[in-house]
N, CA, C and O atoms as a printed pandas DataFrame, in Angstrom:
     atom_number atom_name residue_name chain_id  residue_number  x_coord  y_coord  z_coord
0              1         N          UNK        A               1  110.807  -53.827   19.328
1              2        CA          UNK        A               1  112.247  -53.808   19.315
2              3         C          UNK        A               1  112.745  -55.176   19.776
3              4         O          UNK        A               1  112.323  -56.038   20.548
4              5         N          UNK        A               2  113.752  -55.036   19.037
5              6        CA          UNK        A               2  114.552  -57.055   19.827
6              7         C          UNK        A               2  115.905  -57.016   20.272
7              8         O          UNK        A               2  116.791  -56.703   19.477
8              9         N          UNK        A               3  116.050  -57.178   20.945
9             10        CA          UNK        A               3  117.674  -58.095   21.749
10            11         C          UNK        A               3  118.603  -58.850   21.217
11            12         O          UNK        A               3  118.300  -60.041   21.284
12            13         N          UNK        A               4  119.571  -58.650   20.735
13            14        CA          UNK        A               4  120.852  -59.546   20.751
14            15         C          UNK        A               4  122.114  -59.134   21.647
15            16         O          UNK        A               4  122.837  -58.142   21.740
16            17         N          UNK        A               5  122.005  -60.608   22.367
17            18        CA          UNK        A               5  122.616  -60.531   23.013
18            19         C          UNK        A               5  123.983  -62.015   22.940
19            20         O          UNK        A               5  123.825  -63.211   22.697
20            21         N          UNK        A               6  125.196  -61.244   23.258
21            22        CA          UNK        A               6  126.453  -62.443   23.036
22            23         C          UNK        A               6  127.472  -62.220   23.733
23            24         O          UNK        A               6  128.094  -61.180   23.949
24            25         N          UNK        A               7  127.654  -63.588   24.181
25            26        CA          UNK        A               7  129.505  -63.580   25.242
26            27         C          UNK        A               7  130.484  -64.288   24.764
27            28         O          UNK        A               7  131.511  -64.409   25.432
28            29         N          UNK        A               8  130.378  -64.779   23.750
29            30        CA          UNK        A               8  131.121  -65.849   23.474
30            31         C          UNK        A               8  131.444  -65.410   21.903
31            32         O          UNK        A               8  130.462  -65.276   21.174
32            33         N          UNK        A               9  133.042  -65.129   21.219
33            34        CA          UNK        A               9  132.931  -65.091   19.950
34            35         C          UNK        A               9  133.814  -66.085   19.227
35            36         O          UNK        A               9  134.991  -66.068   19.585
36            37         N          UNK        A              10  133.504  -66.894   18.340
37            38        CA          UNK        A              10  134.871  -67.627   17.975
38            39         C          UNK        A              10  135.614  -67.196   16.621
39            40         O          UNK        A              10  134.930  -66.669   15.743
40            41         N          UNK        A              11  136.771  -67.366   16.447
41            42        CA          UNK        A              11  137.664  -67.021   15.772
42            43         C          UNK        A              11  137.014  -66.885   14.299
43            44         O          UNK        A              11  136.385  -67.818   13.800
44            45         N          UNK        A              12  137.206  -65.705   13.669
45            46        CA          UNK        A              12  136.515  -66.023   11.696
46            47         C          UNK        A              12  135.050  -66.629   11.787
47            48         O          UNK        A              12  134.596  -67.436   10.977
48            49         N          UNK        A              13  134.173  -65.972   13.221
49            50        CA          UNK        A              13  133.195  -66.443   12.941
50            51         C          UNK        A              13  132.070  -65.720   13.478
51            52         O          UNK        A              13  131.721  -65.743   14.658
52            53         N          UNK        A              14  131.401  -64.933   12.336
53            54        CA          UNK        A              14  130.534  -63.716   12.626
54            55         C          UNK        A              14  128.830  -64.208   13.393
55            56         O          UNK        A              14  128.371  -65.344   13.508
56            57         N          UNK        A              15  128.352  -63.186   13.715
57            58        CA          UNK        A              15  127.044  -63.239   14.318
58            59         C          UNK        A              15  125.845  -62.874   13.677
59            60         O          UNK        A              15  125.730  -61.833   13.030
60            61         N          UNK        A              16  124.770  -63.869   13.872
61            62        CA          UNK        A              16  123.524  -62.810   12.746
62            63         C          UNK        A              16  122.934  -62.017   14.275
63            64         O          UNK        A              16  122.920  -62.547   15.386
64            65         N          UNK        A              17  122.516  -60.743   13.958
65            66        CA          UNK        A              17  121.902  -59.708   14.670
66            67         C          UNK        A              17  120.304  -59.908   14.700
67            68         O          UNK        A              17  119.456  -60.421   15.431
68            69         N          UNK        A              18  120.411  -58.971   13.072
69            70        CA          UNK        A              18  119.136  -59.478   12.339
70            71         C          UNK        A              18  119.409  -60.339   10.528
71            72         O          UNK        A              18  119.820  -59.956    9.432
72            73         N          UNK        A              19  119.009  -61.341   10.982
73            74        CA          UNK        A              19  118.474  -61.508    8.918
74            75         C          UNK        A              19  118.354  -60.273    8.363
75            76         O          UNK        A              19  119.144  -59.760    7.570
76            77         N          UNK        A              20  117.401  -59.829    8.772
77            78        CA          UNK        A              20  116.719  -58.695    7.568
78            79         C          UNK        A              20  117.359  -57.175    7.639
79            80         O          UNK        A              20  118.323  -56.971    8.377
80            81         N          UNK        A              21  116.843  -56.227    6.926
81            82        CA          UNK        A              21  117.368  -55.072    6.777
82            83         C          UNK        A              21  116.841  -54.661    8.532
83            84         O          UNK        A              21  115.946  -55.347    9.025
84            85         N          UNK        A              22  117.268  -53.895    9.085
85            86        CA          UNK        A              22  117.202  -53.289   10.747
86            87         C          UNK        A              22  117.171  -51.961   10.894
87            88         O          UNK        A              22  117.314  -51.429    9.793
88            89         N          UNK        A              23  117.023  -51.027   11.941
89            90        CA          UNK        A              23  117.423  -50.176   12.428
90            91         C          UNK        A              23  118.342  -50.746   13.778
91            92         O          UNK        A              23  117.940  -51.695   14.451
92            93         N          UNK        A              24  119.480  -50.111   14.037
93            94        CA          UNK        A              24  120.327  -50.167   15.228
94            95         C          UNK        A              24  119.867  -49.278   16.096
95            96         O          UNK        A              24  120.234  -48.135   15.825
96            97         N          UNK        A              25  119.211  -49.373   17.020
97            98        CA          UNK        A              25  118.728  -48.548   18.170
98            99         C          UNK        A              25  119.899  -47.729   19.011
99           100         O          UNK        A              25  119.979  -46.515   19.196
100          101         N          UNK        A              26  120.910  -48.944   19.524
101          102        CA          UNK        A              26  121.367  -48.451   20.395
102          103         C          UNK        A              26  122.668  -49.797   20.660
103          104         O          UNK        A              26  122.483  -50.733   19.882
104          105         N          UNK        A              27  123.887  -49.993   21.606
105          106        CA          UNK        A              27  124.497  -51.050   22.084
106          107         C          UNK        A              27  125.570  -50.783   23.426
107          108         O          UNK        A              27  126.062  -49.677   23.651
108          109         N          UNK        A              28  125.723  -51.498   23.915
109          110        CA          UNK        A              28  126.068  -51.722   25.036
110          111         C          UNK        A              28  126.565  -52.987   25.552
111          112         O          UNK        A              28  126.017  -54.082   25.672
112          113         N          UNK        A              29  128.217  -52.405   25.941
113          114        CA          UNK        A              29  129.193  -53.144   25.928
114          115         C          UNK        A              29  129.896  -53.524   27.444
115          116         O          UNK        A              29  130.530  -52.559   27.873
116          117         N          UNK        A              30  129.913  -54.261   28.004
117          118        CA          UNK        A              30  129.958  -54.953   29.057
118          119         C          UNK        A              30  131.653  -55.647   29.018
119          120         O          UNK        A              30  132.007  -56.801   28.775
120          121         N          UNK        A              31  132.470  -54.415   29.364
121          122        CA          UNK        A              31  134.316  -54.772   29.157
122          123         C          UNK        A              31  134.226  -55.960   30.817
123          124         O          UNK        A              31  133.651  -55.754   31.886
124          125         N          UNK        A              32  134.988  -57.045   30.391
125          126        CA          UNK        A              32  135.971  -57.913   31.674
126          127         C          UNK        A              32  136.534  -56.660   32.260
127          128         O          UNK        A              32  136.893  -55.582   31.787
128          129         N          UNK        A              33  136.485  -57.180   33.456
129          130        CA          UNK        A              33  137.444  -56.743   34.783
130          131         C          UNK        A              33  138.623  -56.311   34.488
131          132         O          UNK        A              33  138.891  -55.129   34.705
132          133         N          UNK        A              34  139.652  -57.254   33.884
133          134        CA          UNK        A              34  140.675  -57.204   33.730
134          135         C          UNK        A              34  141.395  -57.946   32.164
135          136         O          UNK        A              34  142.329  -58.744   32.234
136          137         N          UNK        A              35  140.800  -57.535   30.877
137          138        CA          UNK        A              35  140.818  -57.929   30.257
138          139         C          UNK        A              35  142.533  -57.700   29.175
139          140         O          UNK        A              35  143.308  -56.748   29.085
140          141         N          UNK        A              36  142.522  -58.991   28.577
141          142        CA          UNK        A              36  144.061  -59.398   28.533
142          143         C          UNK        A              36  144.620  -58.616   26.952
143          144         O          UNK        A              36  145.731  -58.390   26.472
144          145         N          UNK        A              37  143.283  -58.387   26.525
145          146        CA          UNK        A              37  143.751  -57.804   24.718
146          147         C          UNK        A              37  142.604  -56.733   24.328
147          148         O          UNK        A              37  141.528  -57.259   24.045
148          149         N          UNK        A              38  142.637  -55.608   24.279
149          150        CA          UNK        A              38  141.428  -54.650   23.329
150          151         C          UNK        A              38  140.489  -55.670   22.629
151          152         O          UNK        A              38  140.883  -56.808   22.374
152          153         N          UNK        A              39  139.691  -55.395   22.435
153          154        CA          UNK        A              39  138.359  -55.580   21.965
154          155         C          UNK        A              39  138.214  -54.228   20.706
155          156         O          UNK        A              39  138.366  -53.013   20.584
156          157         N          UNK        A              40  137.806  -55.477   19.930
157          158        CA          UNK        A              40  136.319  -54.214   18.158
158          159         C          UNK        A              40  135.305  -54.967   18.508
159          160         O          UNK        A              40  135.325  -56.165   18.789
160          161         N          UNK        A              41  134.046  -53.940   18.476
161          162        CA          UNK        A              41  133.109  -54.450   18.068
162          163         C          UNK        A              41  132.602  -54.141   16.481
163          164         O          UNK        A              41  132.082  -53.086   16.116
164          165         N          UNK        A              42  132.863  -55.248   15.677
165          166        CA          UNK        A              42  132.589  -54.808   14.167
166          167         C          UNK        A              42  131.090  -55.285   13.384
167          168         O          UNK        A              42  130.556  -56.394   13.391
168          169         N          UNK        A              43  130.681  -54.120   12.776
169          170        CA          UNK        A              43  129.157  -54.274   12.531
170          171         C          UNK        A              43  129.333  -53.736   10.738
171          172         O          UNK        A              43  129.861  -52.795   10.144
172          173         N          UNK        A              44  128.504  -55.030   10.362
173          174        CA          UNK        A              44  128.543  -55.682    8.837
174          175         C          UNK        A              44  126.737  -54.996    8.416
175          176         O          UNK        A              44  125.730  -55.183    9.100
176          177         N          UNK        A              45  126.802  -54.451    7.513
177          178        CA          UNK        A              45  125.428  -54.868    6.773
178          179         C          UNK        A              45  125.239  -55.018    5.722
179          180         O          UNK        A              45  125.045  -54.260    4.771
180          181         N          UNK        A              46  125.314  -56.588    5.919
181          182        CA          UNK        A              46  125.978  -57.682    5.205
182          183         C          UNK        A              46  124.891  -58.859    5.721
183          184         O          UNK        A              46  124.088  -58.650    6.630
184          185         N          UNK        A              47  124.975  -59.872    5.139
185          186        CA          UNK        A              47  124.779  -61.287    5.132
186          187         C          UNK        A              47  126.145  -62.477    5.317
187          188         O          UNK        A              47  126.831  -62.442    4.295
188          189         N          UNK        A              48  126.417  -62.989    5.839
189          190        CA          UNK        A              48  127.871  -63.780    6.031
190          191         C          UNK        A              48  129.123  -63.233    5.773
191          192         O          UNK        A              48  129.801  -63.780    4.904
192          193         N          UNK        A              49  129.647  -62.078    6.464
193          194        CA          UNK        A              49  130.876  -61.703    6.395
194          195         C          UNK        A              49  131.729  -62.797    6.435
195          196         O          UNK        A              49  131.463  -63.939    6.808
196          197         N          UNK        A              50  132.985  -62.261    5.935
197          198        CA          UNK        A              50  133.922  -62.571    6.264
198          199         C          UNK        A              50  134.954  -61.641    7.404
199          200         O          UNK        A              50  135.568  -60.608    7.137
200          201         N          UNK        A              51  134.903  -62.513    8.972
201          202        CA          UNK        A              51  135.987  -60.840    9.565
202          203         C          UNK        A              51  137.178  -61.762    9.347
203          204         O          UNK        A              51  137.368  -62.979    9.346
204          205         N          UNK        A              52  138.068  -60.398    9.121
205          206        CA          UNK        A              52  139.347  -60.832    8.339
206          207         C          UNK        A              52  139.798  -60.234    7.220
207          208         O          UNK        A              52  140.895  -59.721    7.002
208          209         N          UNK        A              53  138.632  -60.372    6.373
209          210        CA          UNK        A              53  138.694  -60.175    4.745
210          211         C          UNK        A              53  137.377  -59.166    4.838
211          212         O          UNK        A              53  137.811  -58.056    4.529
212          213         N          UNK        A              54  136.532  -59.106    5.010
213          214        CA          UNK        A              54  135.558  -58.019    4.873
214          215         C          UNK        A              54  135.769  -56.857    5.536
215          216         O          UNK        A              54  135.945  -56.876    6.754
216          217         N          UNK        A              55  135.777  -55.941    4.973
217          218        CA          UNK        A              55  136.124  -54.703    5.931
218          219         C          UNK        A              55  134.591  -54.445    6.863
219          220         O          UNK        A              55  133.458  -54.627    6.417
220          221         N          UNK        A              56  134.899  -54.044    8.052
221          222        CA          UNK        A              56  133.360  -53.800    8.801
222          223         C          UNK        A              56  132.621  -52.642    8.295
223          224         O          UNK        A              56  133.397  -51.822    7.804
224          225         N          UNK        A              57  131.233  -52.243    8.237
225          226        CA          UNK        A              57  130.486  -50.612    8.115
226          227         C          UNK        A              57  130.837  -50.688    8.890
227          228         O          UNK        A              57  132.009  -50.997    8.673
228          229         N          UNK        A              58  130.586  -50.591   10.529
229          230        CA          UNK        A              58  131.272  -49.626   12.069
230          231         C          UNK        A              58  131.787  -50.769   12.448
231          232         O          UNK        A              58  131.432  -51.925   12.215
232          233         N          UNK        A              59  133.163  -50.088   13.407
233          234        CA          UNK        A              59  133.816  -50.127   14.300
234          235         C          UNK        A              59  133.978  -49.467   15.605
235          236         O          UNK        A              59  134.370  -48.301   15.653
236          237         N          UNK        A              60  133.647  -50.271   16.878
237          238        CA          UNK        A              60  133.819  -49.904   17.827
238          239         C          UNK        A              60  134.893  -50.406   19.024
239          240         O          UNK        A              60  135.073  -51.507   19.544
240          241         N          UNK        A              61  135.462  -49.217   19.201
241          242        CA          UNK        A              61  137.230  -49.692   20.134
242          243         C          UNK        A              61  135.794  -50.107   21.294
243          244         O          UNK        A              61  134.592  -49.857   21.386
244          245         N          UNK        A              62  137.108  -51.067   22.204
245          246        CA          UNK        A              62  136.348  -51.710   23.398
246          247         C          UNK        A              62  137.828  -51.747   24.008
247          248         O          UNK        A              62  138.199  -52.853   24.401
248          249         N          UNK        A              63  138.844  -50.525   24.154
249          250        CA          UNK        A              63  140.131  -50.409   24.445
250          251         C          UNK        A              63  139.882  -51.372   26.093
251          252         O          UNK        A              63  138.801  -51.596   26.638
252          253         N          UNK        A              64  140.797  -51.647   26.407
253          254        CA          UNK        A              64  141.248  -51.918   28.100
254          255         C          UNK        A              64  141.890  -50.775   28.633
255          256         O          UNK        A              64  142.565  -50.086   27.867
256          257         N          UNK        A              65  141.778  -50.444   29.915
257          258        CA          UNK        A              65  142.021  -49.537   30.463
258          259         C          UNK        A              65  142.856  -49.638   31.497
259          260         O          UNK        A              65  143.113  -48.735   32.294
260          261         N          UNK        A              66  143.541  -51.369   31.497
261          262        CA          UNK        A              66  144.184  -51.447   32.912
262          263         C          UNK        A              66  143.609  -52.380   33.986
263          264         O          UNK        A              66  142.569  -53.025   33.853
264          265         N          UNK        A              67  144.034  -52.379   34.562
265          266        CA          UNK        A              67  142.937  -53.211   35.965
266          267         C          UNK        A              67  141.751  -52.103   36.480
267          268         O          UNK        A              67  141.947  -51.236   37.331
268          269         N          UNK        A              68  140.849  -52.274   35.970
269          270        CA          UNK        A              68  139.714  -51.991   36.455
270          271         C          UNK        A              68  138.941  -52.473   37.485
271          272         O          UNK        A              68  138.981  -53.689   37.671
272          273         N          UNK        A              69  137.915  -51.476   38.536
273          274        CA          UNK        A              69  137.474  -51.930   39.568
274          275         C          UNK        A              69  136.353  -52.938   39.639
275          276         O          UNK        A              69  135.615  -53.039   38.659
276          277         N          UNK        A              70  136.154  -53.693   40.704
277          278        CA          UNK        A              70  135.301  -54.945   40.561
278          279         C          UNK        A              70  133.954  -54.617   39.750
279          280         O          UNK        A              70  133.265  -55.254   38.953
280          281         N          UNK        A              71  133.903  -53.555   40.215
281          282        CA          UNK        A              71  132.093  -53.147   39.800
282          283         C          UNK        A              71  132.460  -52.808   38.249
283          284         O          UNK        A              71  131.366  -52.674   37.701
284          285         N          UNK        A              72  133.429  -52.618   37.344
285          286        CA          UNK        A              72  133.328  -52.369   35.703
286          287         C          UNK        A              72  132.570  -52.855   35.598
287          288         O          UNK        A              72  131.506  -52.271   35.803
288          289         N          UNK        A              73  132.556  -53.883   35.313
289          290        CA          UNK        A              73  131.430  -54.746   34.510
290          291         C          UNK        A              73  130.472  -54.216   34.831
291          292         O          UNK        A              73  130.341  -53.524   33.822
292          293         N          UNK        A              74  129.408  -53.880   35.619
293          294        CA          UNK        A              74  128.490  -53.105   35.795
294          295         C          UNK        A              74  128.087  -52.021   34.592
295          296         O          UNK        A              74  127.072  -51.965   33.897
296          297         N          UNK        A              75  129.238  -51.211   34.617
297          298        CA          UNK        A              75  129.193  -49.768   33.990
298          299         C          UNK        A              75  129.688  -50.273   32.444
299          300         O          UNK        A              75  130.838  -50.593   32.146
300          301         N          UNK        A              76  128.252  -50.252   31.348
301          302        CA          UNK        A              76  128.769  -50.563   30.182
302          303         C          UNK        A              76  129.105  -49.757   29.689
303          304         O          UNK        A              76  129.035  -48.824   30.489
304          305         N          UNK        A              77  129.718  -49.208   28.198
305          306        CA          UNK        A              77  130.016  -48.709   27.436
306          307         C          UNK        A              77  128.496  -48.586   26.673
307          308         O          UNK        A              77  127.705  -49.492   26.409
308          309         N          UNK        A              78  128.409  -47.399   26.468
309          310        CA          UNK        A              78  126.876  -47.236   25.608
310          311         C          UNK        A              78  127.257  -46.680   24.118
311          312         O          UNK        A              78  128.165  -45.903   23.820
312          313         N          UNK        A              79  126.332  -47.285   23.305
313          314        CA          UNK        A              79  126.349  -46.228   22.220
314          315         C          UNK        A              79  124.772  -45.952   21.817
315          316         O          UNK        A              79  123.848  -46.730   22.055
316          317         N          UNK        A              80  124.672  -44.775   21.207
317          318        CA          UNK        A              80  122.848  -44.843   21.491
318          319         C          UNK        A              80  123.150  -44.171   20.157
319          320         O          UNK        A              80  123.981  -43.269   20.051
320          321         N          UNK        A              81  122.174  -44.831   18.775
321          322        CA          UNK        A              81  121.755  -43.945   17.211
322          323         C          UNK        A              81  120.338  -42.948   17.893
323          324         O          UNK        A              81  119.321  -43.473   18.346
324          325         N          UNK        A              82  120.530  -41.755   17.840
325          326        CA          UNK        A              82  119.568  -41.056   17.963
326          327         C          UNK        A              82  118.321  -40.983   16.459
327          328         O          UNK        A              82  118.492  -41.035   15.241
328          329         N          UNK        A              83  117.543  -40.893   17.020
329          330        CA          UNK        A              83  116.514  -40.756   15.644
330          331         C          UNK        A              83  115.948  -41.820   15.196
331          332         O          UNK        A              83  115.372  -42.431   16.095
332          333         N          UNK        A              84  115.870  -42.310   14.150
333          334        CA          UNK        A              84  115.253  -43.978   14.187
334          335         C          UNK        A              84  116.456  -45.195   14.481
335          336         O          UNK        A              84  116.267  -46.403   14.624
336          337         N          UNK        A              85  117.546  -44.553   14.512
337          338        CA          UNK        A              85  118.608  -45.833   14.943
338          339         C          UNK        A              85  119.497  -45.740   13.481
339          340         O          UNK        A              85  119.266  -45.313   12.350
340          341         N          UNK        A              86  120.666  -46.401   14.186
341          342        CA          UNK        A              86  121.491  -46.480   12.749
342          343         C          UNK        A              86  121.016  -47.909   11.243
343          344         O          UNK        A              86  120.976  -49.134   11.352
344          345         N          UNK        A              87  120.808  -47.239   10.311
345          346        CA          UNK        A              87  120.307  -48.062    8.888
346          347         C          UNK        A              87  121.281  -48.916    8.828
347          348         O          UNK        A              87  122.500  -48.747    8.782
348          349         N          UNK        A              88  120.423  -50.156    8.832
349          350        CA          UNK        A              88  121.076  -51.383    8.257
350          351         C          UNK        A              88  120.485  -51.903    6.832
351          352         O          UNK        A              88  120.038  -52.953    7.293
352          353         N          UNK        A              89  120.253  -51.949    5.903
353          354        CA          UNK        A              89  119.593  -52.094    4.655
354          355         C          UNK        A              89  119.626  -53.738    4.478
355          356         O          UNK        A              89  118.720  -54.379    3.947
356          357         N          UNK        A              90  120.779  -54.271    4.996
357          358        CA          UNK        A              90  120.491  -56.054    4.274
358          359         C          UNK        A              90  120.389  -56.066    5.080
359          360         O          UNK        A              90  119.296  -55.534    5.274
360          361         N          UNK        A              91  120.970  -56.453    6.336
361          362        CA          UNK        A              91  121.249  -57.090    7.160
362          363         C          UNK        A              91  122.336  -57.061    8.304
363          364         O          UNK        A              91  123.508  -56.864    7.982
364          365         N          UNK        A              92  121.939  -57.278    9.833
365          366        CA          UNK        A              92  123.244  -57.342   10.855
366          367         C          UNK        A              92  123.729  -58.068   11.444
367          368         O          UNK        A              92  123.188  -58.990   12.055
368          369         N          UNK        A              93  124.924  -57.795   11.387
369          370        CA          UNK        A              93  125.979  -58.896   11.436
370          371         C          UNK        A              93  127.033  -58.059   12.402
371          372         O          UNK        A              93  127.505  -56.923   12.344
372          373         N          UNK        A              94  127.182  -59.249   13.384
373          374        CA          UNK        A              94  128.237  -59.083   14.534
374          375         C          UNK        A              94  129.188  -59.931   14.984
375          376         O          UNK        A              94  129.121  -61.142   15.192
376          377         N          UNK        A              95  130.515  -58.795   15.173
377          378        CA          UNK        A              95  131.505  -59.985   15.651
378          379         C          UNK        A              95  132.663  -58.900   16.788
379          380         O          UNK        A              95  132.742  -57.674   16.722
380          381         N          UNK        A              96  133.142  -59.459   17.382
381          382        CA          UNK        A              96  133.990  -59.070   17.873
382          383         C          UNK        A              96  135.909  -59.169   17.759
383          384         O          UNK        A              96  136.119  -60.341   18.070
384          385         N          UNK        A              97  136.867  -58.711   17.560
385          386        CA          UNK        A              97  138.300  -58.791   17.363
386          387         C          UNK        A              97  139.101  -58.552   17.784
387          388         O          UNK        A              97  139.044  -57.438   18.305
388          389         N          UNK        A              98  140.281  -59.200   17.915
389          390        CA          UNK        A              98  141.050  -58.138   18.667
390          391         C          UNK        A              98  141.850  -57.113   18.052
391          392         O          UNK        A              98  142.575  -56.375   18.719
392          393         N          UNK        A              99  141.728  -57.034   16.654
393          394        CA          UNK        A              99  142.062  -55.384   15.922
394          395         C          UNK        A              99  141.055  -55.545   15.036
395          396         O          UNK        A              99  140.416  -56.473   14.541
396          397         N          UNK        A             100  141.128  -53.760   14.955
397          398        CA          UNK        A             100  139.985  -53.352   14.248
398          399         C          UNK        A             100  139.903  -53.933   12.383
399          400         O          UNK        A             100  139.043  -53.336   11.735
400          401         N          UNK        A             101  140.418  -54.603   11.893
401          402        CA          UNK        A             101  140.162  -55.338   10.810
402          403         C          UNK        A             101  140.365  -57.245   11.111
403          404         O          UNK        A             101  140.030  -58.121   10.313
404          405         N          UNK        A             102  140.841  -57.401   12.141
405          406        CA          UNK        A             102  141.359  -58.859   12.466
406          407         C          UNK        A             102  140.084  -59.890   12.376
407          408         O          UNK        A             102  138.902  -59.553   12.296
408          409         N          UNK        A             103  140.431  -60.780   12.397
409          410        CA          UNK        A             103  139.751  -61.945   12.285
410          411         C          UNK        A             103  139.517  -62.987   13.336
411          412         O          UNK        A             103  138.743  -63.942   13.274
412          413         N          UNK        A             104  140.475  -62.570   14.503
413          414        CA          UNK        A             104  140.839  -63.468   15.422
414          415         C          UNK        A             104  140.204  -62.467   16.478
415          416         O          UNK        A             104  140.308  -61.241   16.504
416          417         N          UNK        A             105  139.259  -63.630   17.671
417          418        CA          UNK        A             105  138.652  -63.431   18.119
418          419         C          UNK        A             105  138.853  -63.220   19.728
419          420         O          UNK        A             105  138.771  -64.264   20.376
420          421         N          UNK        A             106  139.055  -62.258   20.323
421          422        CA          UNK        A             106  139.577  -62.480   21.527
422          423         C          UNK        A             106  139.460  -63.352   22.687
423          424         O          UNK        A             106  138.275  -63.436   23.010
424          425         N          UNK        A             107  140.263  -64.064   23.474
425          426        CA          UNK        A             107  140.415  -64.991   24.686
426          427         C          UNK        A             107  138.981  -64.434   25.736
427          428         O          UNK        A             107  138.670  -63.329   26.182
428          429         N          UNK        A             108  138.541  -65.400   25.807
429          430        CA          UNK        A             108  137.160  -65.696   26.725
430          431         C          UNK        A             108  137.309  -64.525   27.951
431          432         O          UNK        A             108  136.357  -63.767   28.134
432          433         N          UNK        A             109  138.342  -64.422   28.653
433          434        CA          UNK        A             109  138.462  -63.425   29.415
434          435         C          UNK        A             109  138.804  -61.802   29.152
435          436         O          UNK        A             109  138.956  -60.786   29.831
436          437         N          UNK        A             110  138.832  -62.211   27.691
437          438        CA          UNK        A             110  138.973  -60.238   26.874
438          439         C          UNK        A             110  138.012  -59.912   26.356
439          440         O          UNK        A             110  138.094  -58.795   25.846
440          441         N          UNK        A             111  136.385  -60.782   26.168
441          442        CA          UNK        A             111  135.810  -60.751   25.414
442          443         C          UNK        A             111  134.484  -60.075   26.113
443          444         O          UNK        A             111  133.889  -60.818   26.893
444          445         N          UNK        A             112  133.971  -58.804   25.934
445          446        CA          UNK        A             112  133.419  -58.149   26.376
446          447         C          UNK        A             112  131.766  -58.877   26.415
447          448         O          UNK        A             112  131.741  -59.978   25.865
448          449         N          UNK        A             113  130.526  -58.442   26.940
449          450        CA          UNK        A             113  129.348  -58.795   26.988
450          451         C          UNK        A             113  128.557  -58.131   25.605
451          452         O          UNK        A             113  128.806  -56.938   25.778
452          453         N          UNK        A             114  127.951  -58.187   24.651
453          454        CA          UNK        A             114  127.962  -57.294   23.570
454          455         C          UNK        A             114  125.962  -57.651   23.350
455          456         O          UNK        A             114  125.508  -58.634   22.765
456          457         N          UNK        A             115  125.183  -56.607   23.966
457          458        CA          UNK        A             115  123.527  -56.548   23.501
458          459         C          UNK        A             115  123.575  -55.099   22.738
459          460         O          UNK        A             115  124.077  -53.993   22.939
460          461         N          UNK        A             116  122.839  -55.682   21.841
461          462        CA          UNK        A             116  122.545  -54.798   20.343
462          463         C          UNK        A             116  121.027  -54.819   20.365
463          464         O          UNK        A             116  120.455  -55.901   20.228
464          465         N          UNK        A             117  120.322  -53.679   20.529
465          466        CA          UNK        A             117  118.806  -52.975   20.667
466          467         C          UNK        A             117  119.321  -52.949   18.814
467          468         O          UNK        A             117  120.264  -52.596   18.106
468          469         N          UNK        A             118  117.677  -53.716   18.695
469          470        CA          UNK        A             118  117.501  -53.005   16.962
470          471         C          UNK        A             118  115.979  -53.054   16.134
471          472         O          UNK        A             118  115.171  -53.813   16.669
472          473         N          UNK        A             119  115.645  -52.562   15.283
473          474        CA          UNK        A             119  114.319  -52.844   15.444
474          475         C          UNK        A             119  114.106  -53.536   14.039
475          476         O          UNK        A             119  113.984  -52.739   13.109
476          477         N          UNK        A             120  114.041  -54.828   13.732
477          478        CA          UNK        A             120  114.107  -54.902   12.286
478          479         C          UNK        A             120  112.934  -53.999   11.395
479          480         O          UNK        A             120  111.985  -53.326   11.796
480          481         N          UNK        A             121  113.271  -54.195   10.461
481          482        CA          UNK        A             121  112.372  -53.577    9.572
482          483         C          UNK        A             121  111.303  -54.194    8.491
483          484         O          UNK        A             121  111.843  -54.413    7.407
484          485         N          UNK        A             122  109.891  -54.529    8.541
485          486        CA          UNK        A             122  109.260  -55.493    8.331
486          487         C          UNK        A             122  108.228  -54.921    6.652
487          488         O          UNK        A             122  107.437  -55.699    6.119
């Protein structure tokens, strides 16, 4: 199984996960303290999206909740594919937004911690 892991997203500009076709194991989302705009986490299986113009396969809210306590960050947001993991057939591709079709990438301090368990497929 392999790790991707990312803190940093920039604007109209997606992430490779895996090159190849994958299974999605599992992900886990690491919200700011006090973060200034909602968070998507949007997942392509795809080769070079476009976010913006490509619609995502999943979407995941990464809502804000307010001022949250020091220790949030600690307590991620999980999502777990039971069974062999969720099918990626080309390829995964990650990005983060601040709406669930947007293109624009949220401010360094809204921008959640984002590791993606996946197992490519060989």
């Amino acid at each position: 199984m392999a790790l991707f892991r990312a803190t940093v997203f920039t604007d109209n500009t997606e992430q490779t996960v895996s090159a190849t076709a994958a299974y999605v194991k599992s992900i886990r989302l690491y919200r700011p303290r006090d973060p200034a705009t909602d968070a998507f986490l949007r997942l392509w299986d795809a080769v070079n999206p476009v976010p913006g113009a490509d619609a995502s396969d999943v979407t995941i809210p990464i809502v804000r909740a307010g001022v949250a306590p020091a220790t949030s960050r600690t307590q991620p947001v999980v999502v777990v594919f039971p069974g062999s993991g969720l099918l990626f057939q080309t390829a995964v591709t990650a990005f983060v937004s601040q709406t669930p079709a947007g293109g624009a990438a949220p401010g360094n301090t809204s921008t959640p911690v984002v590791e993606i368990n996946f197992a490519p497929i060989l």
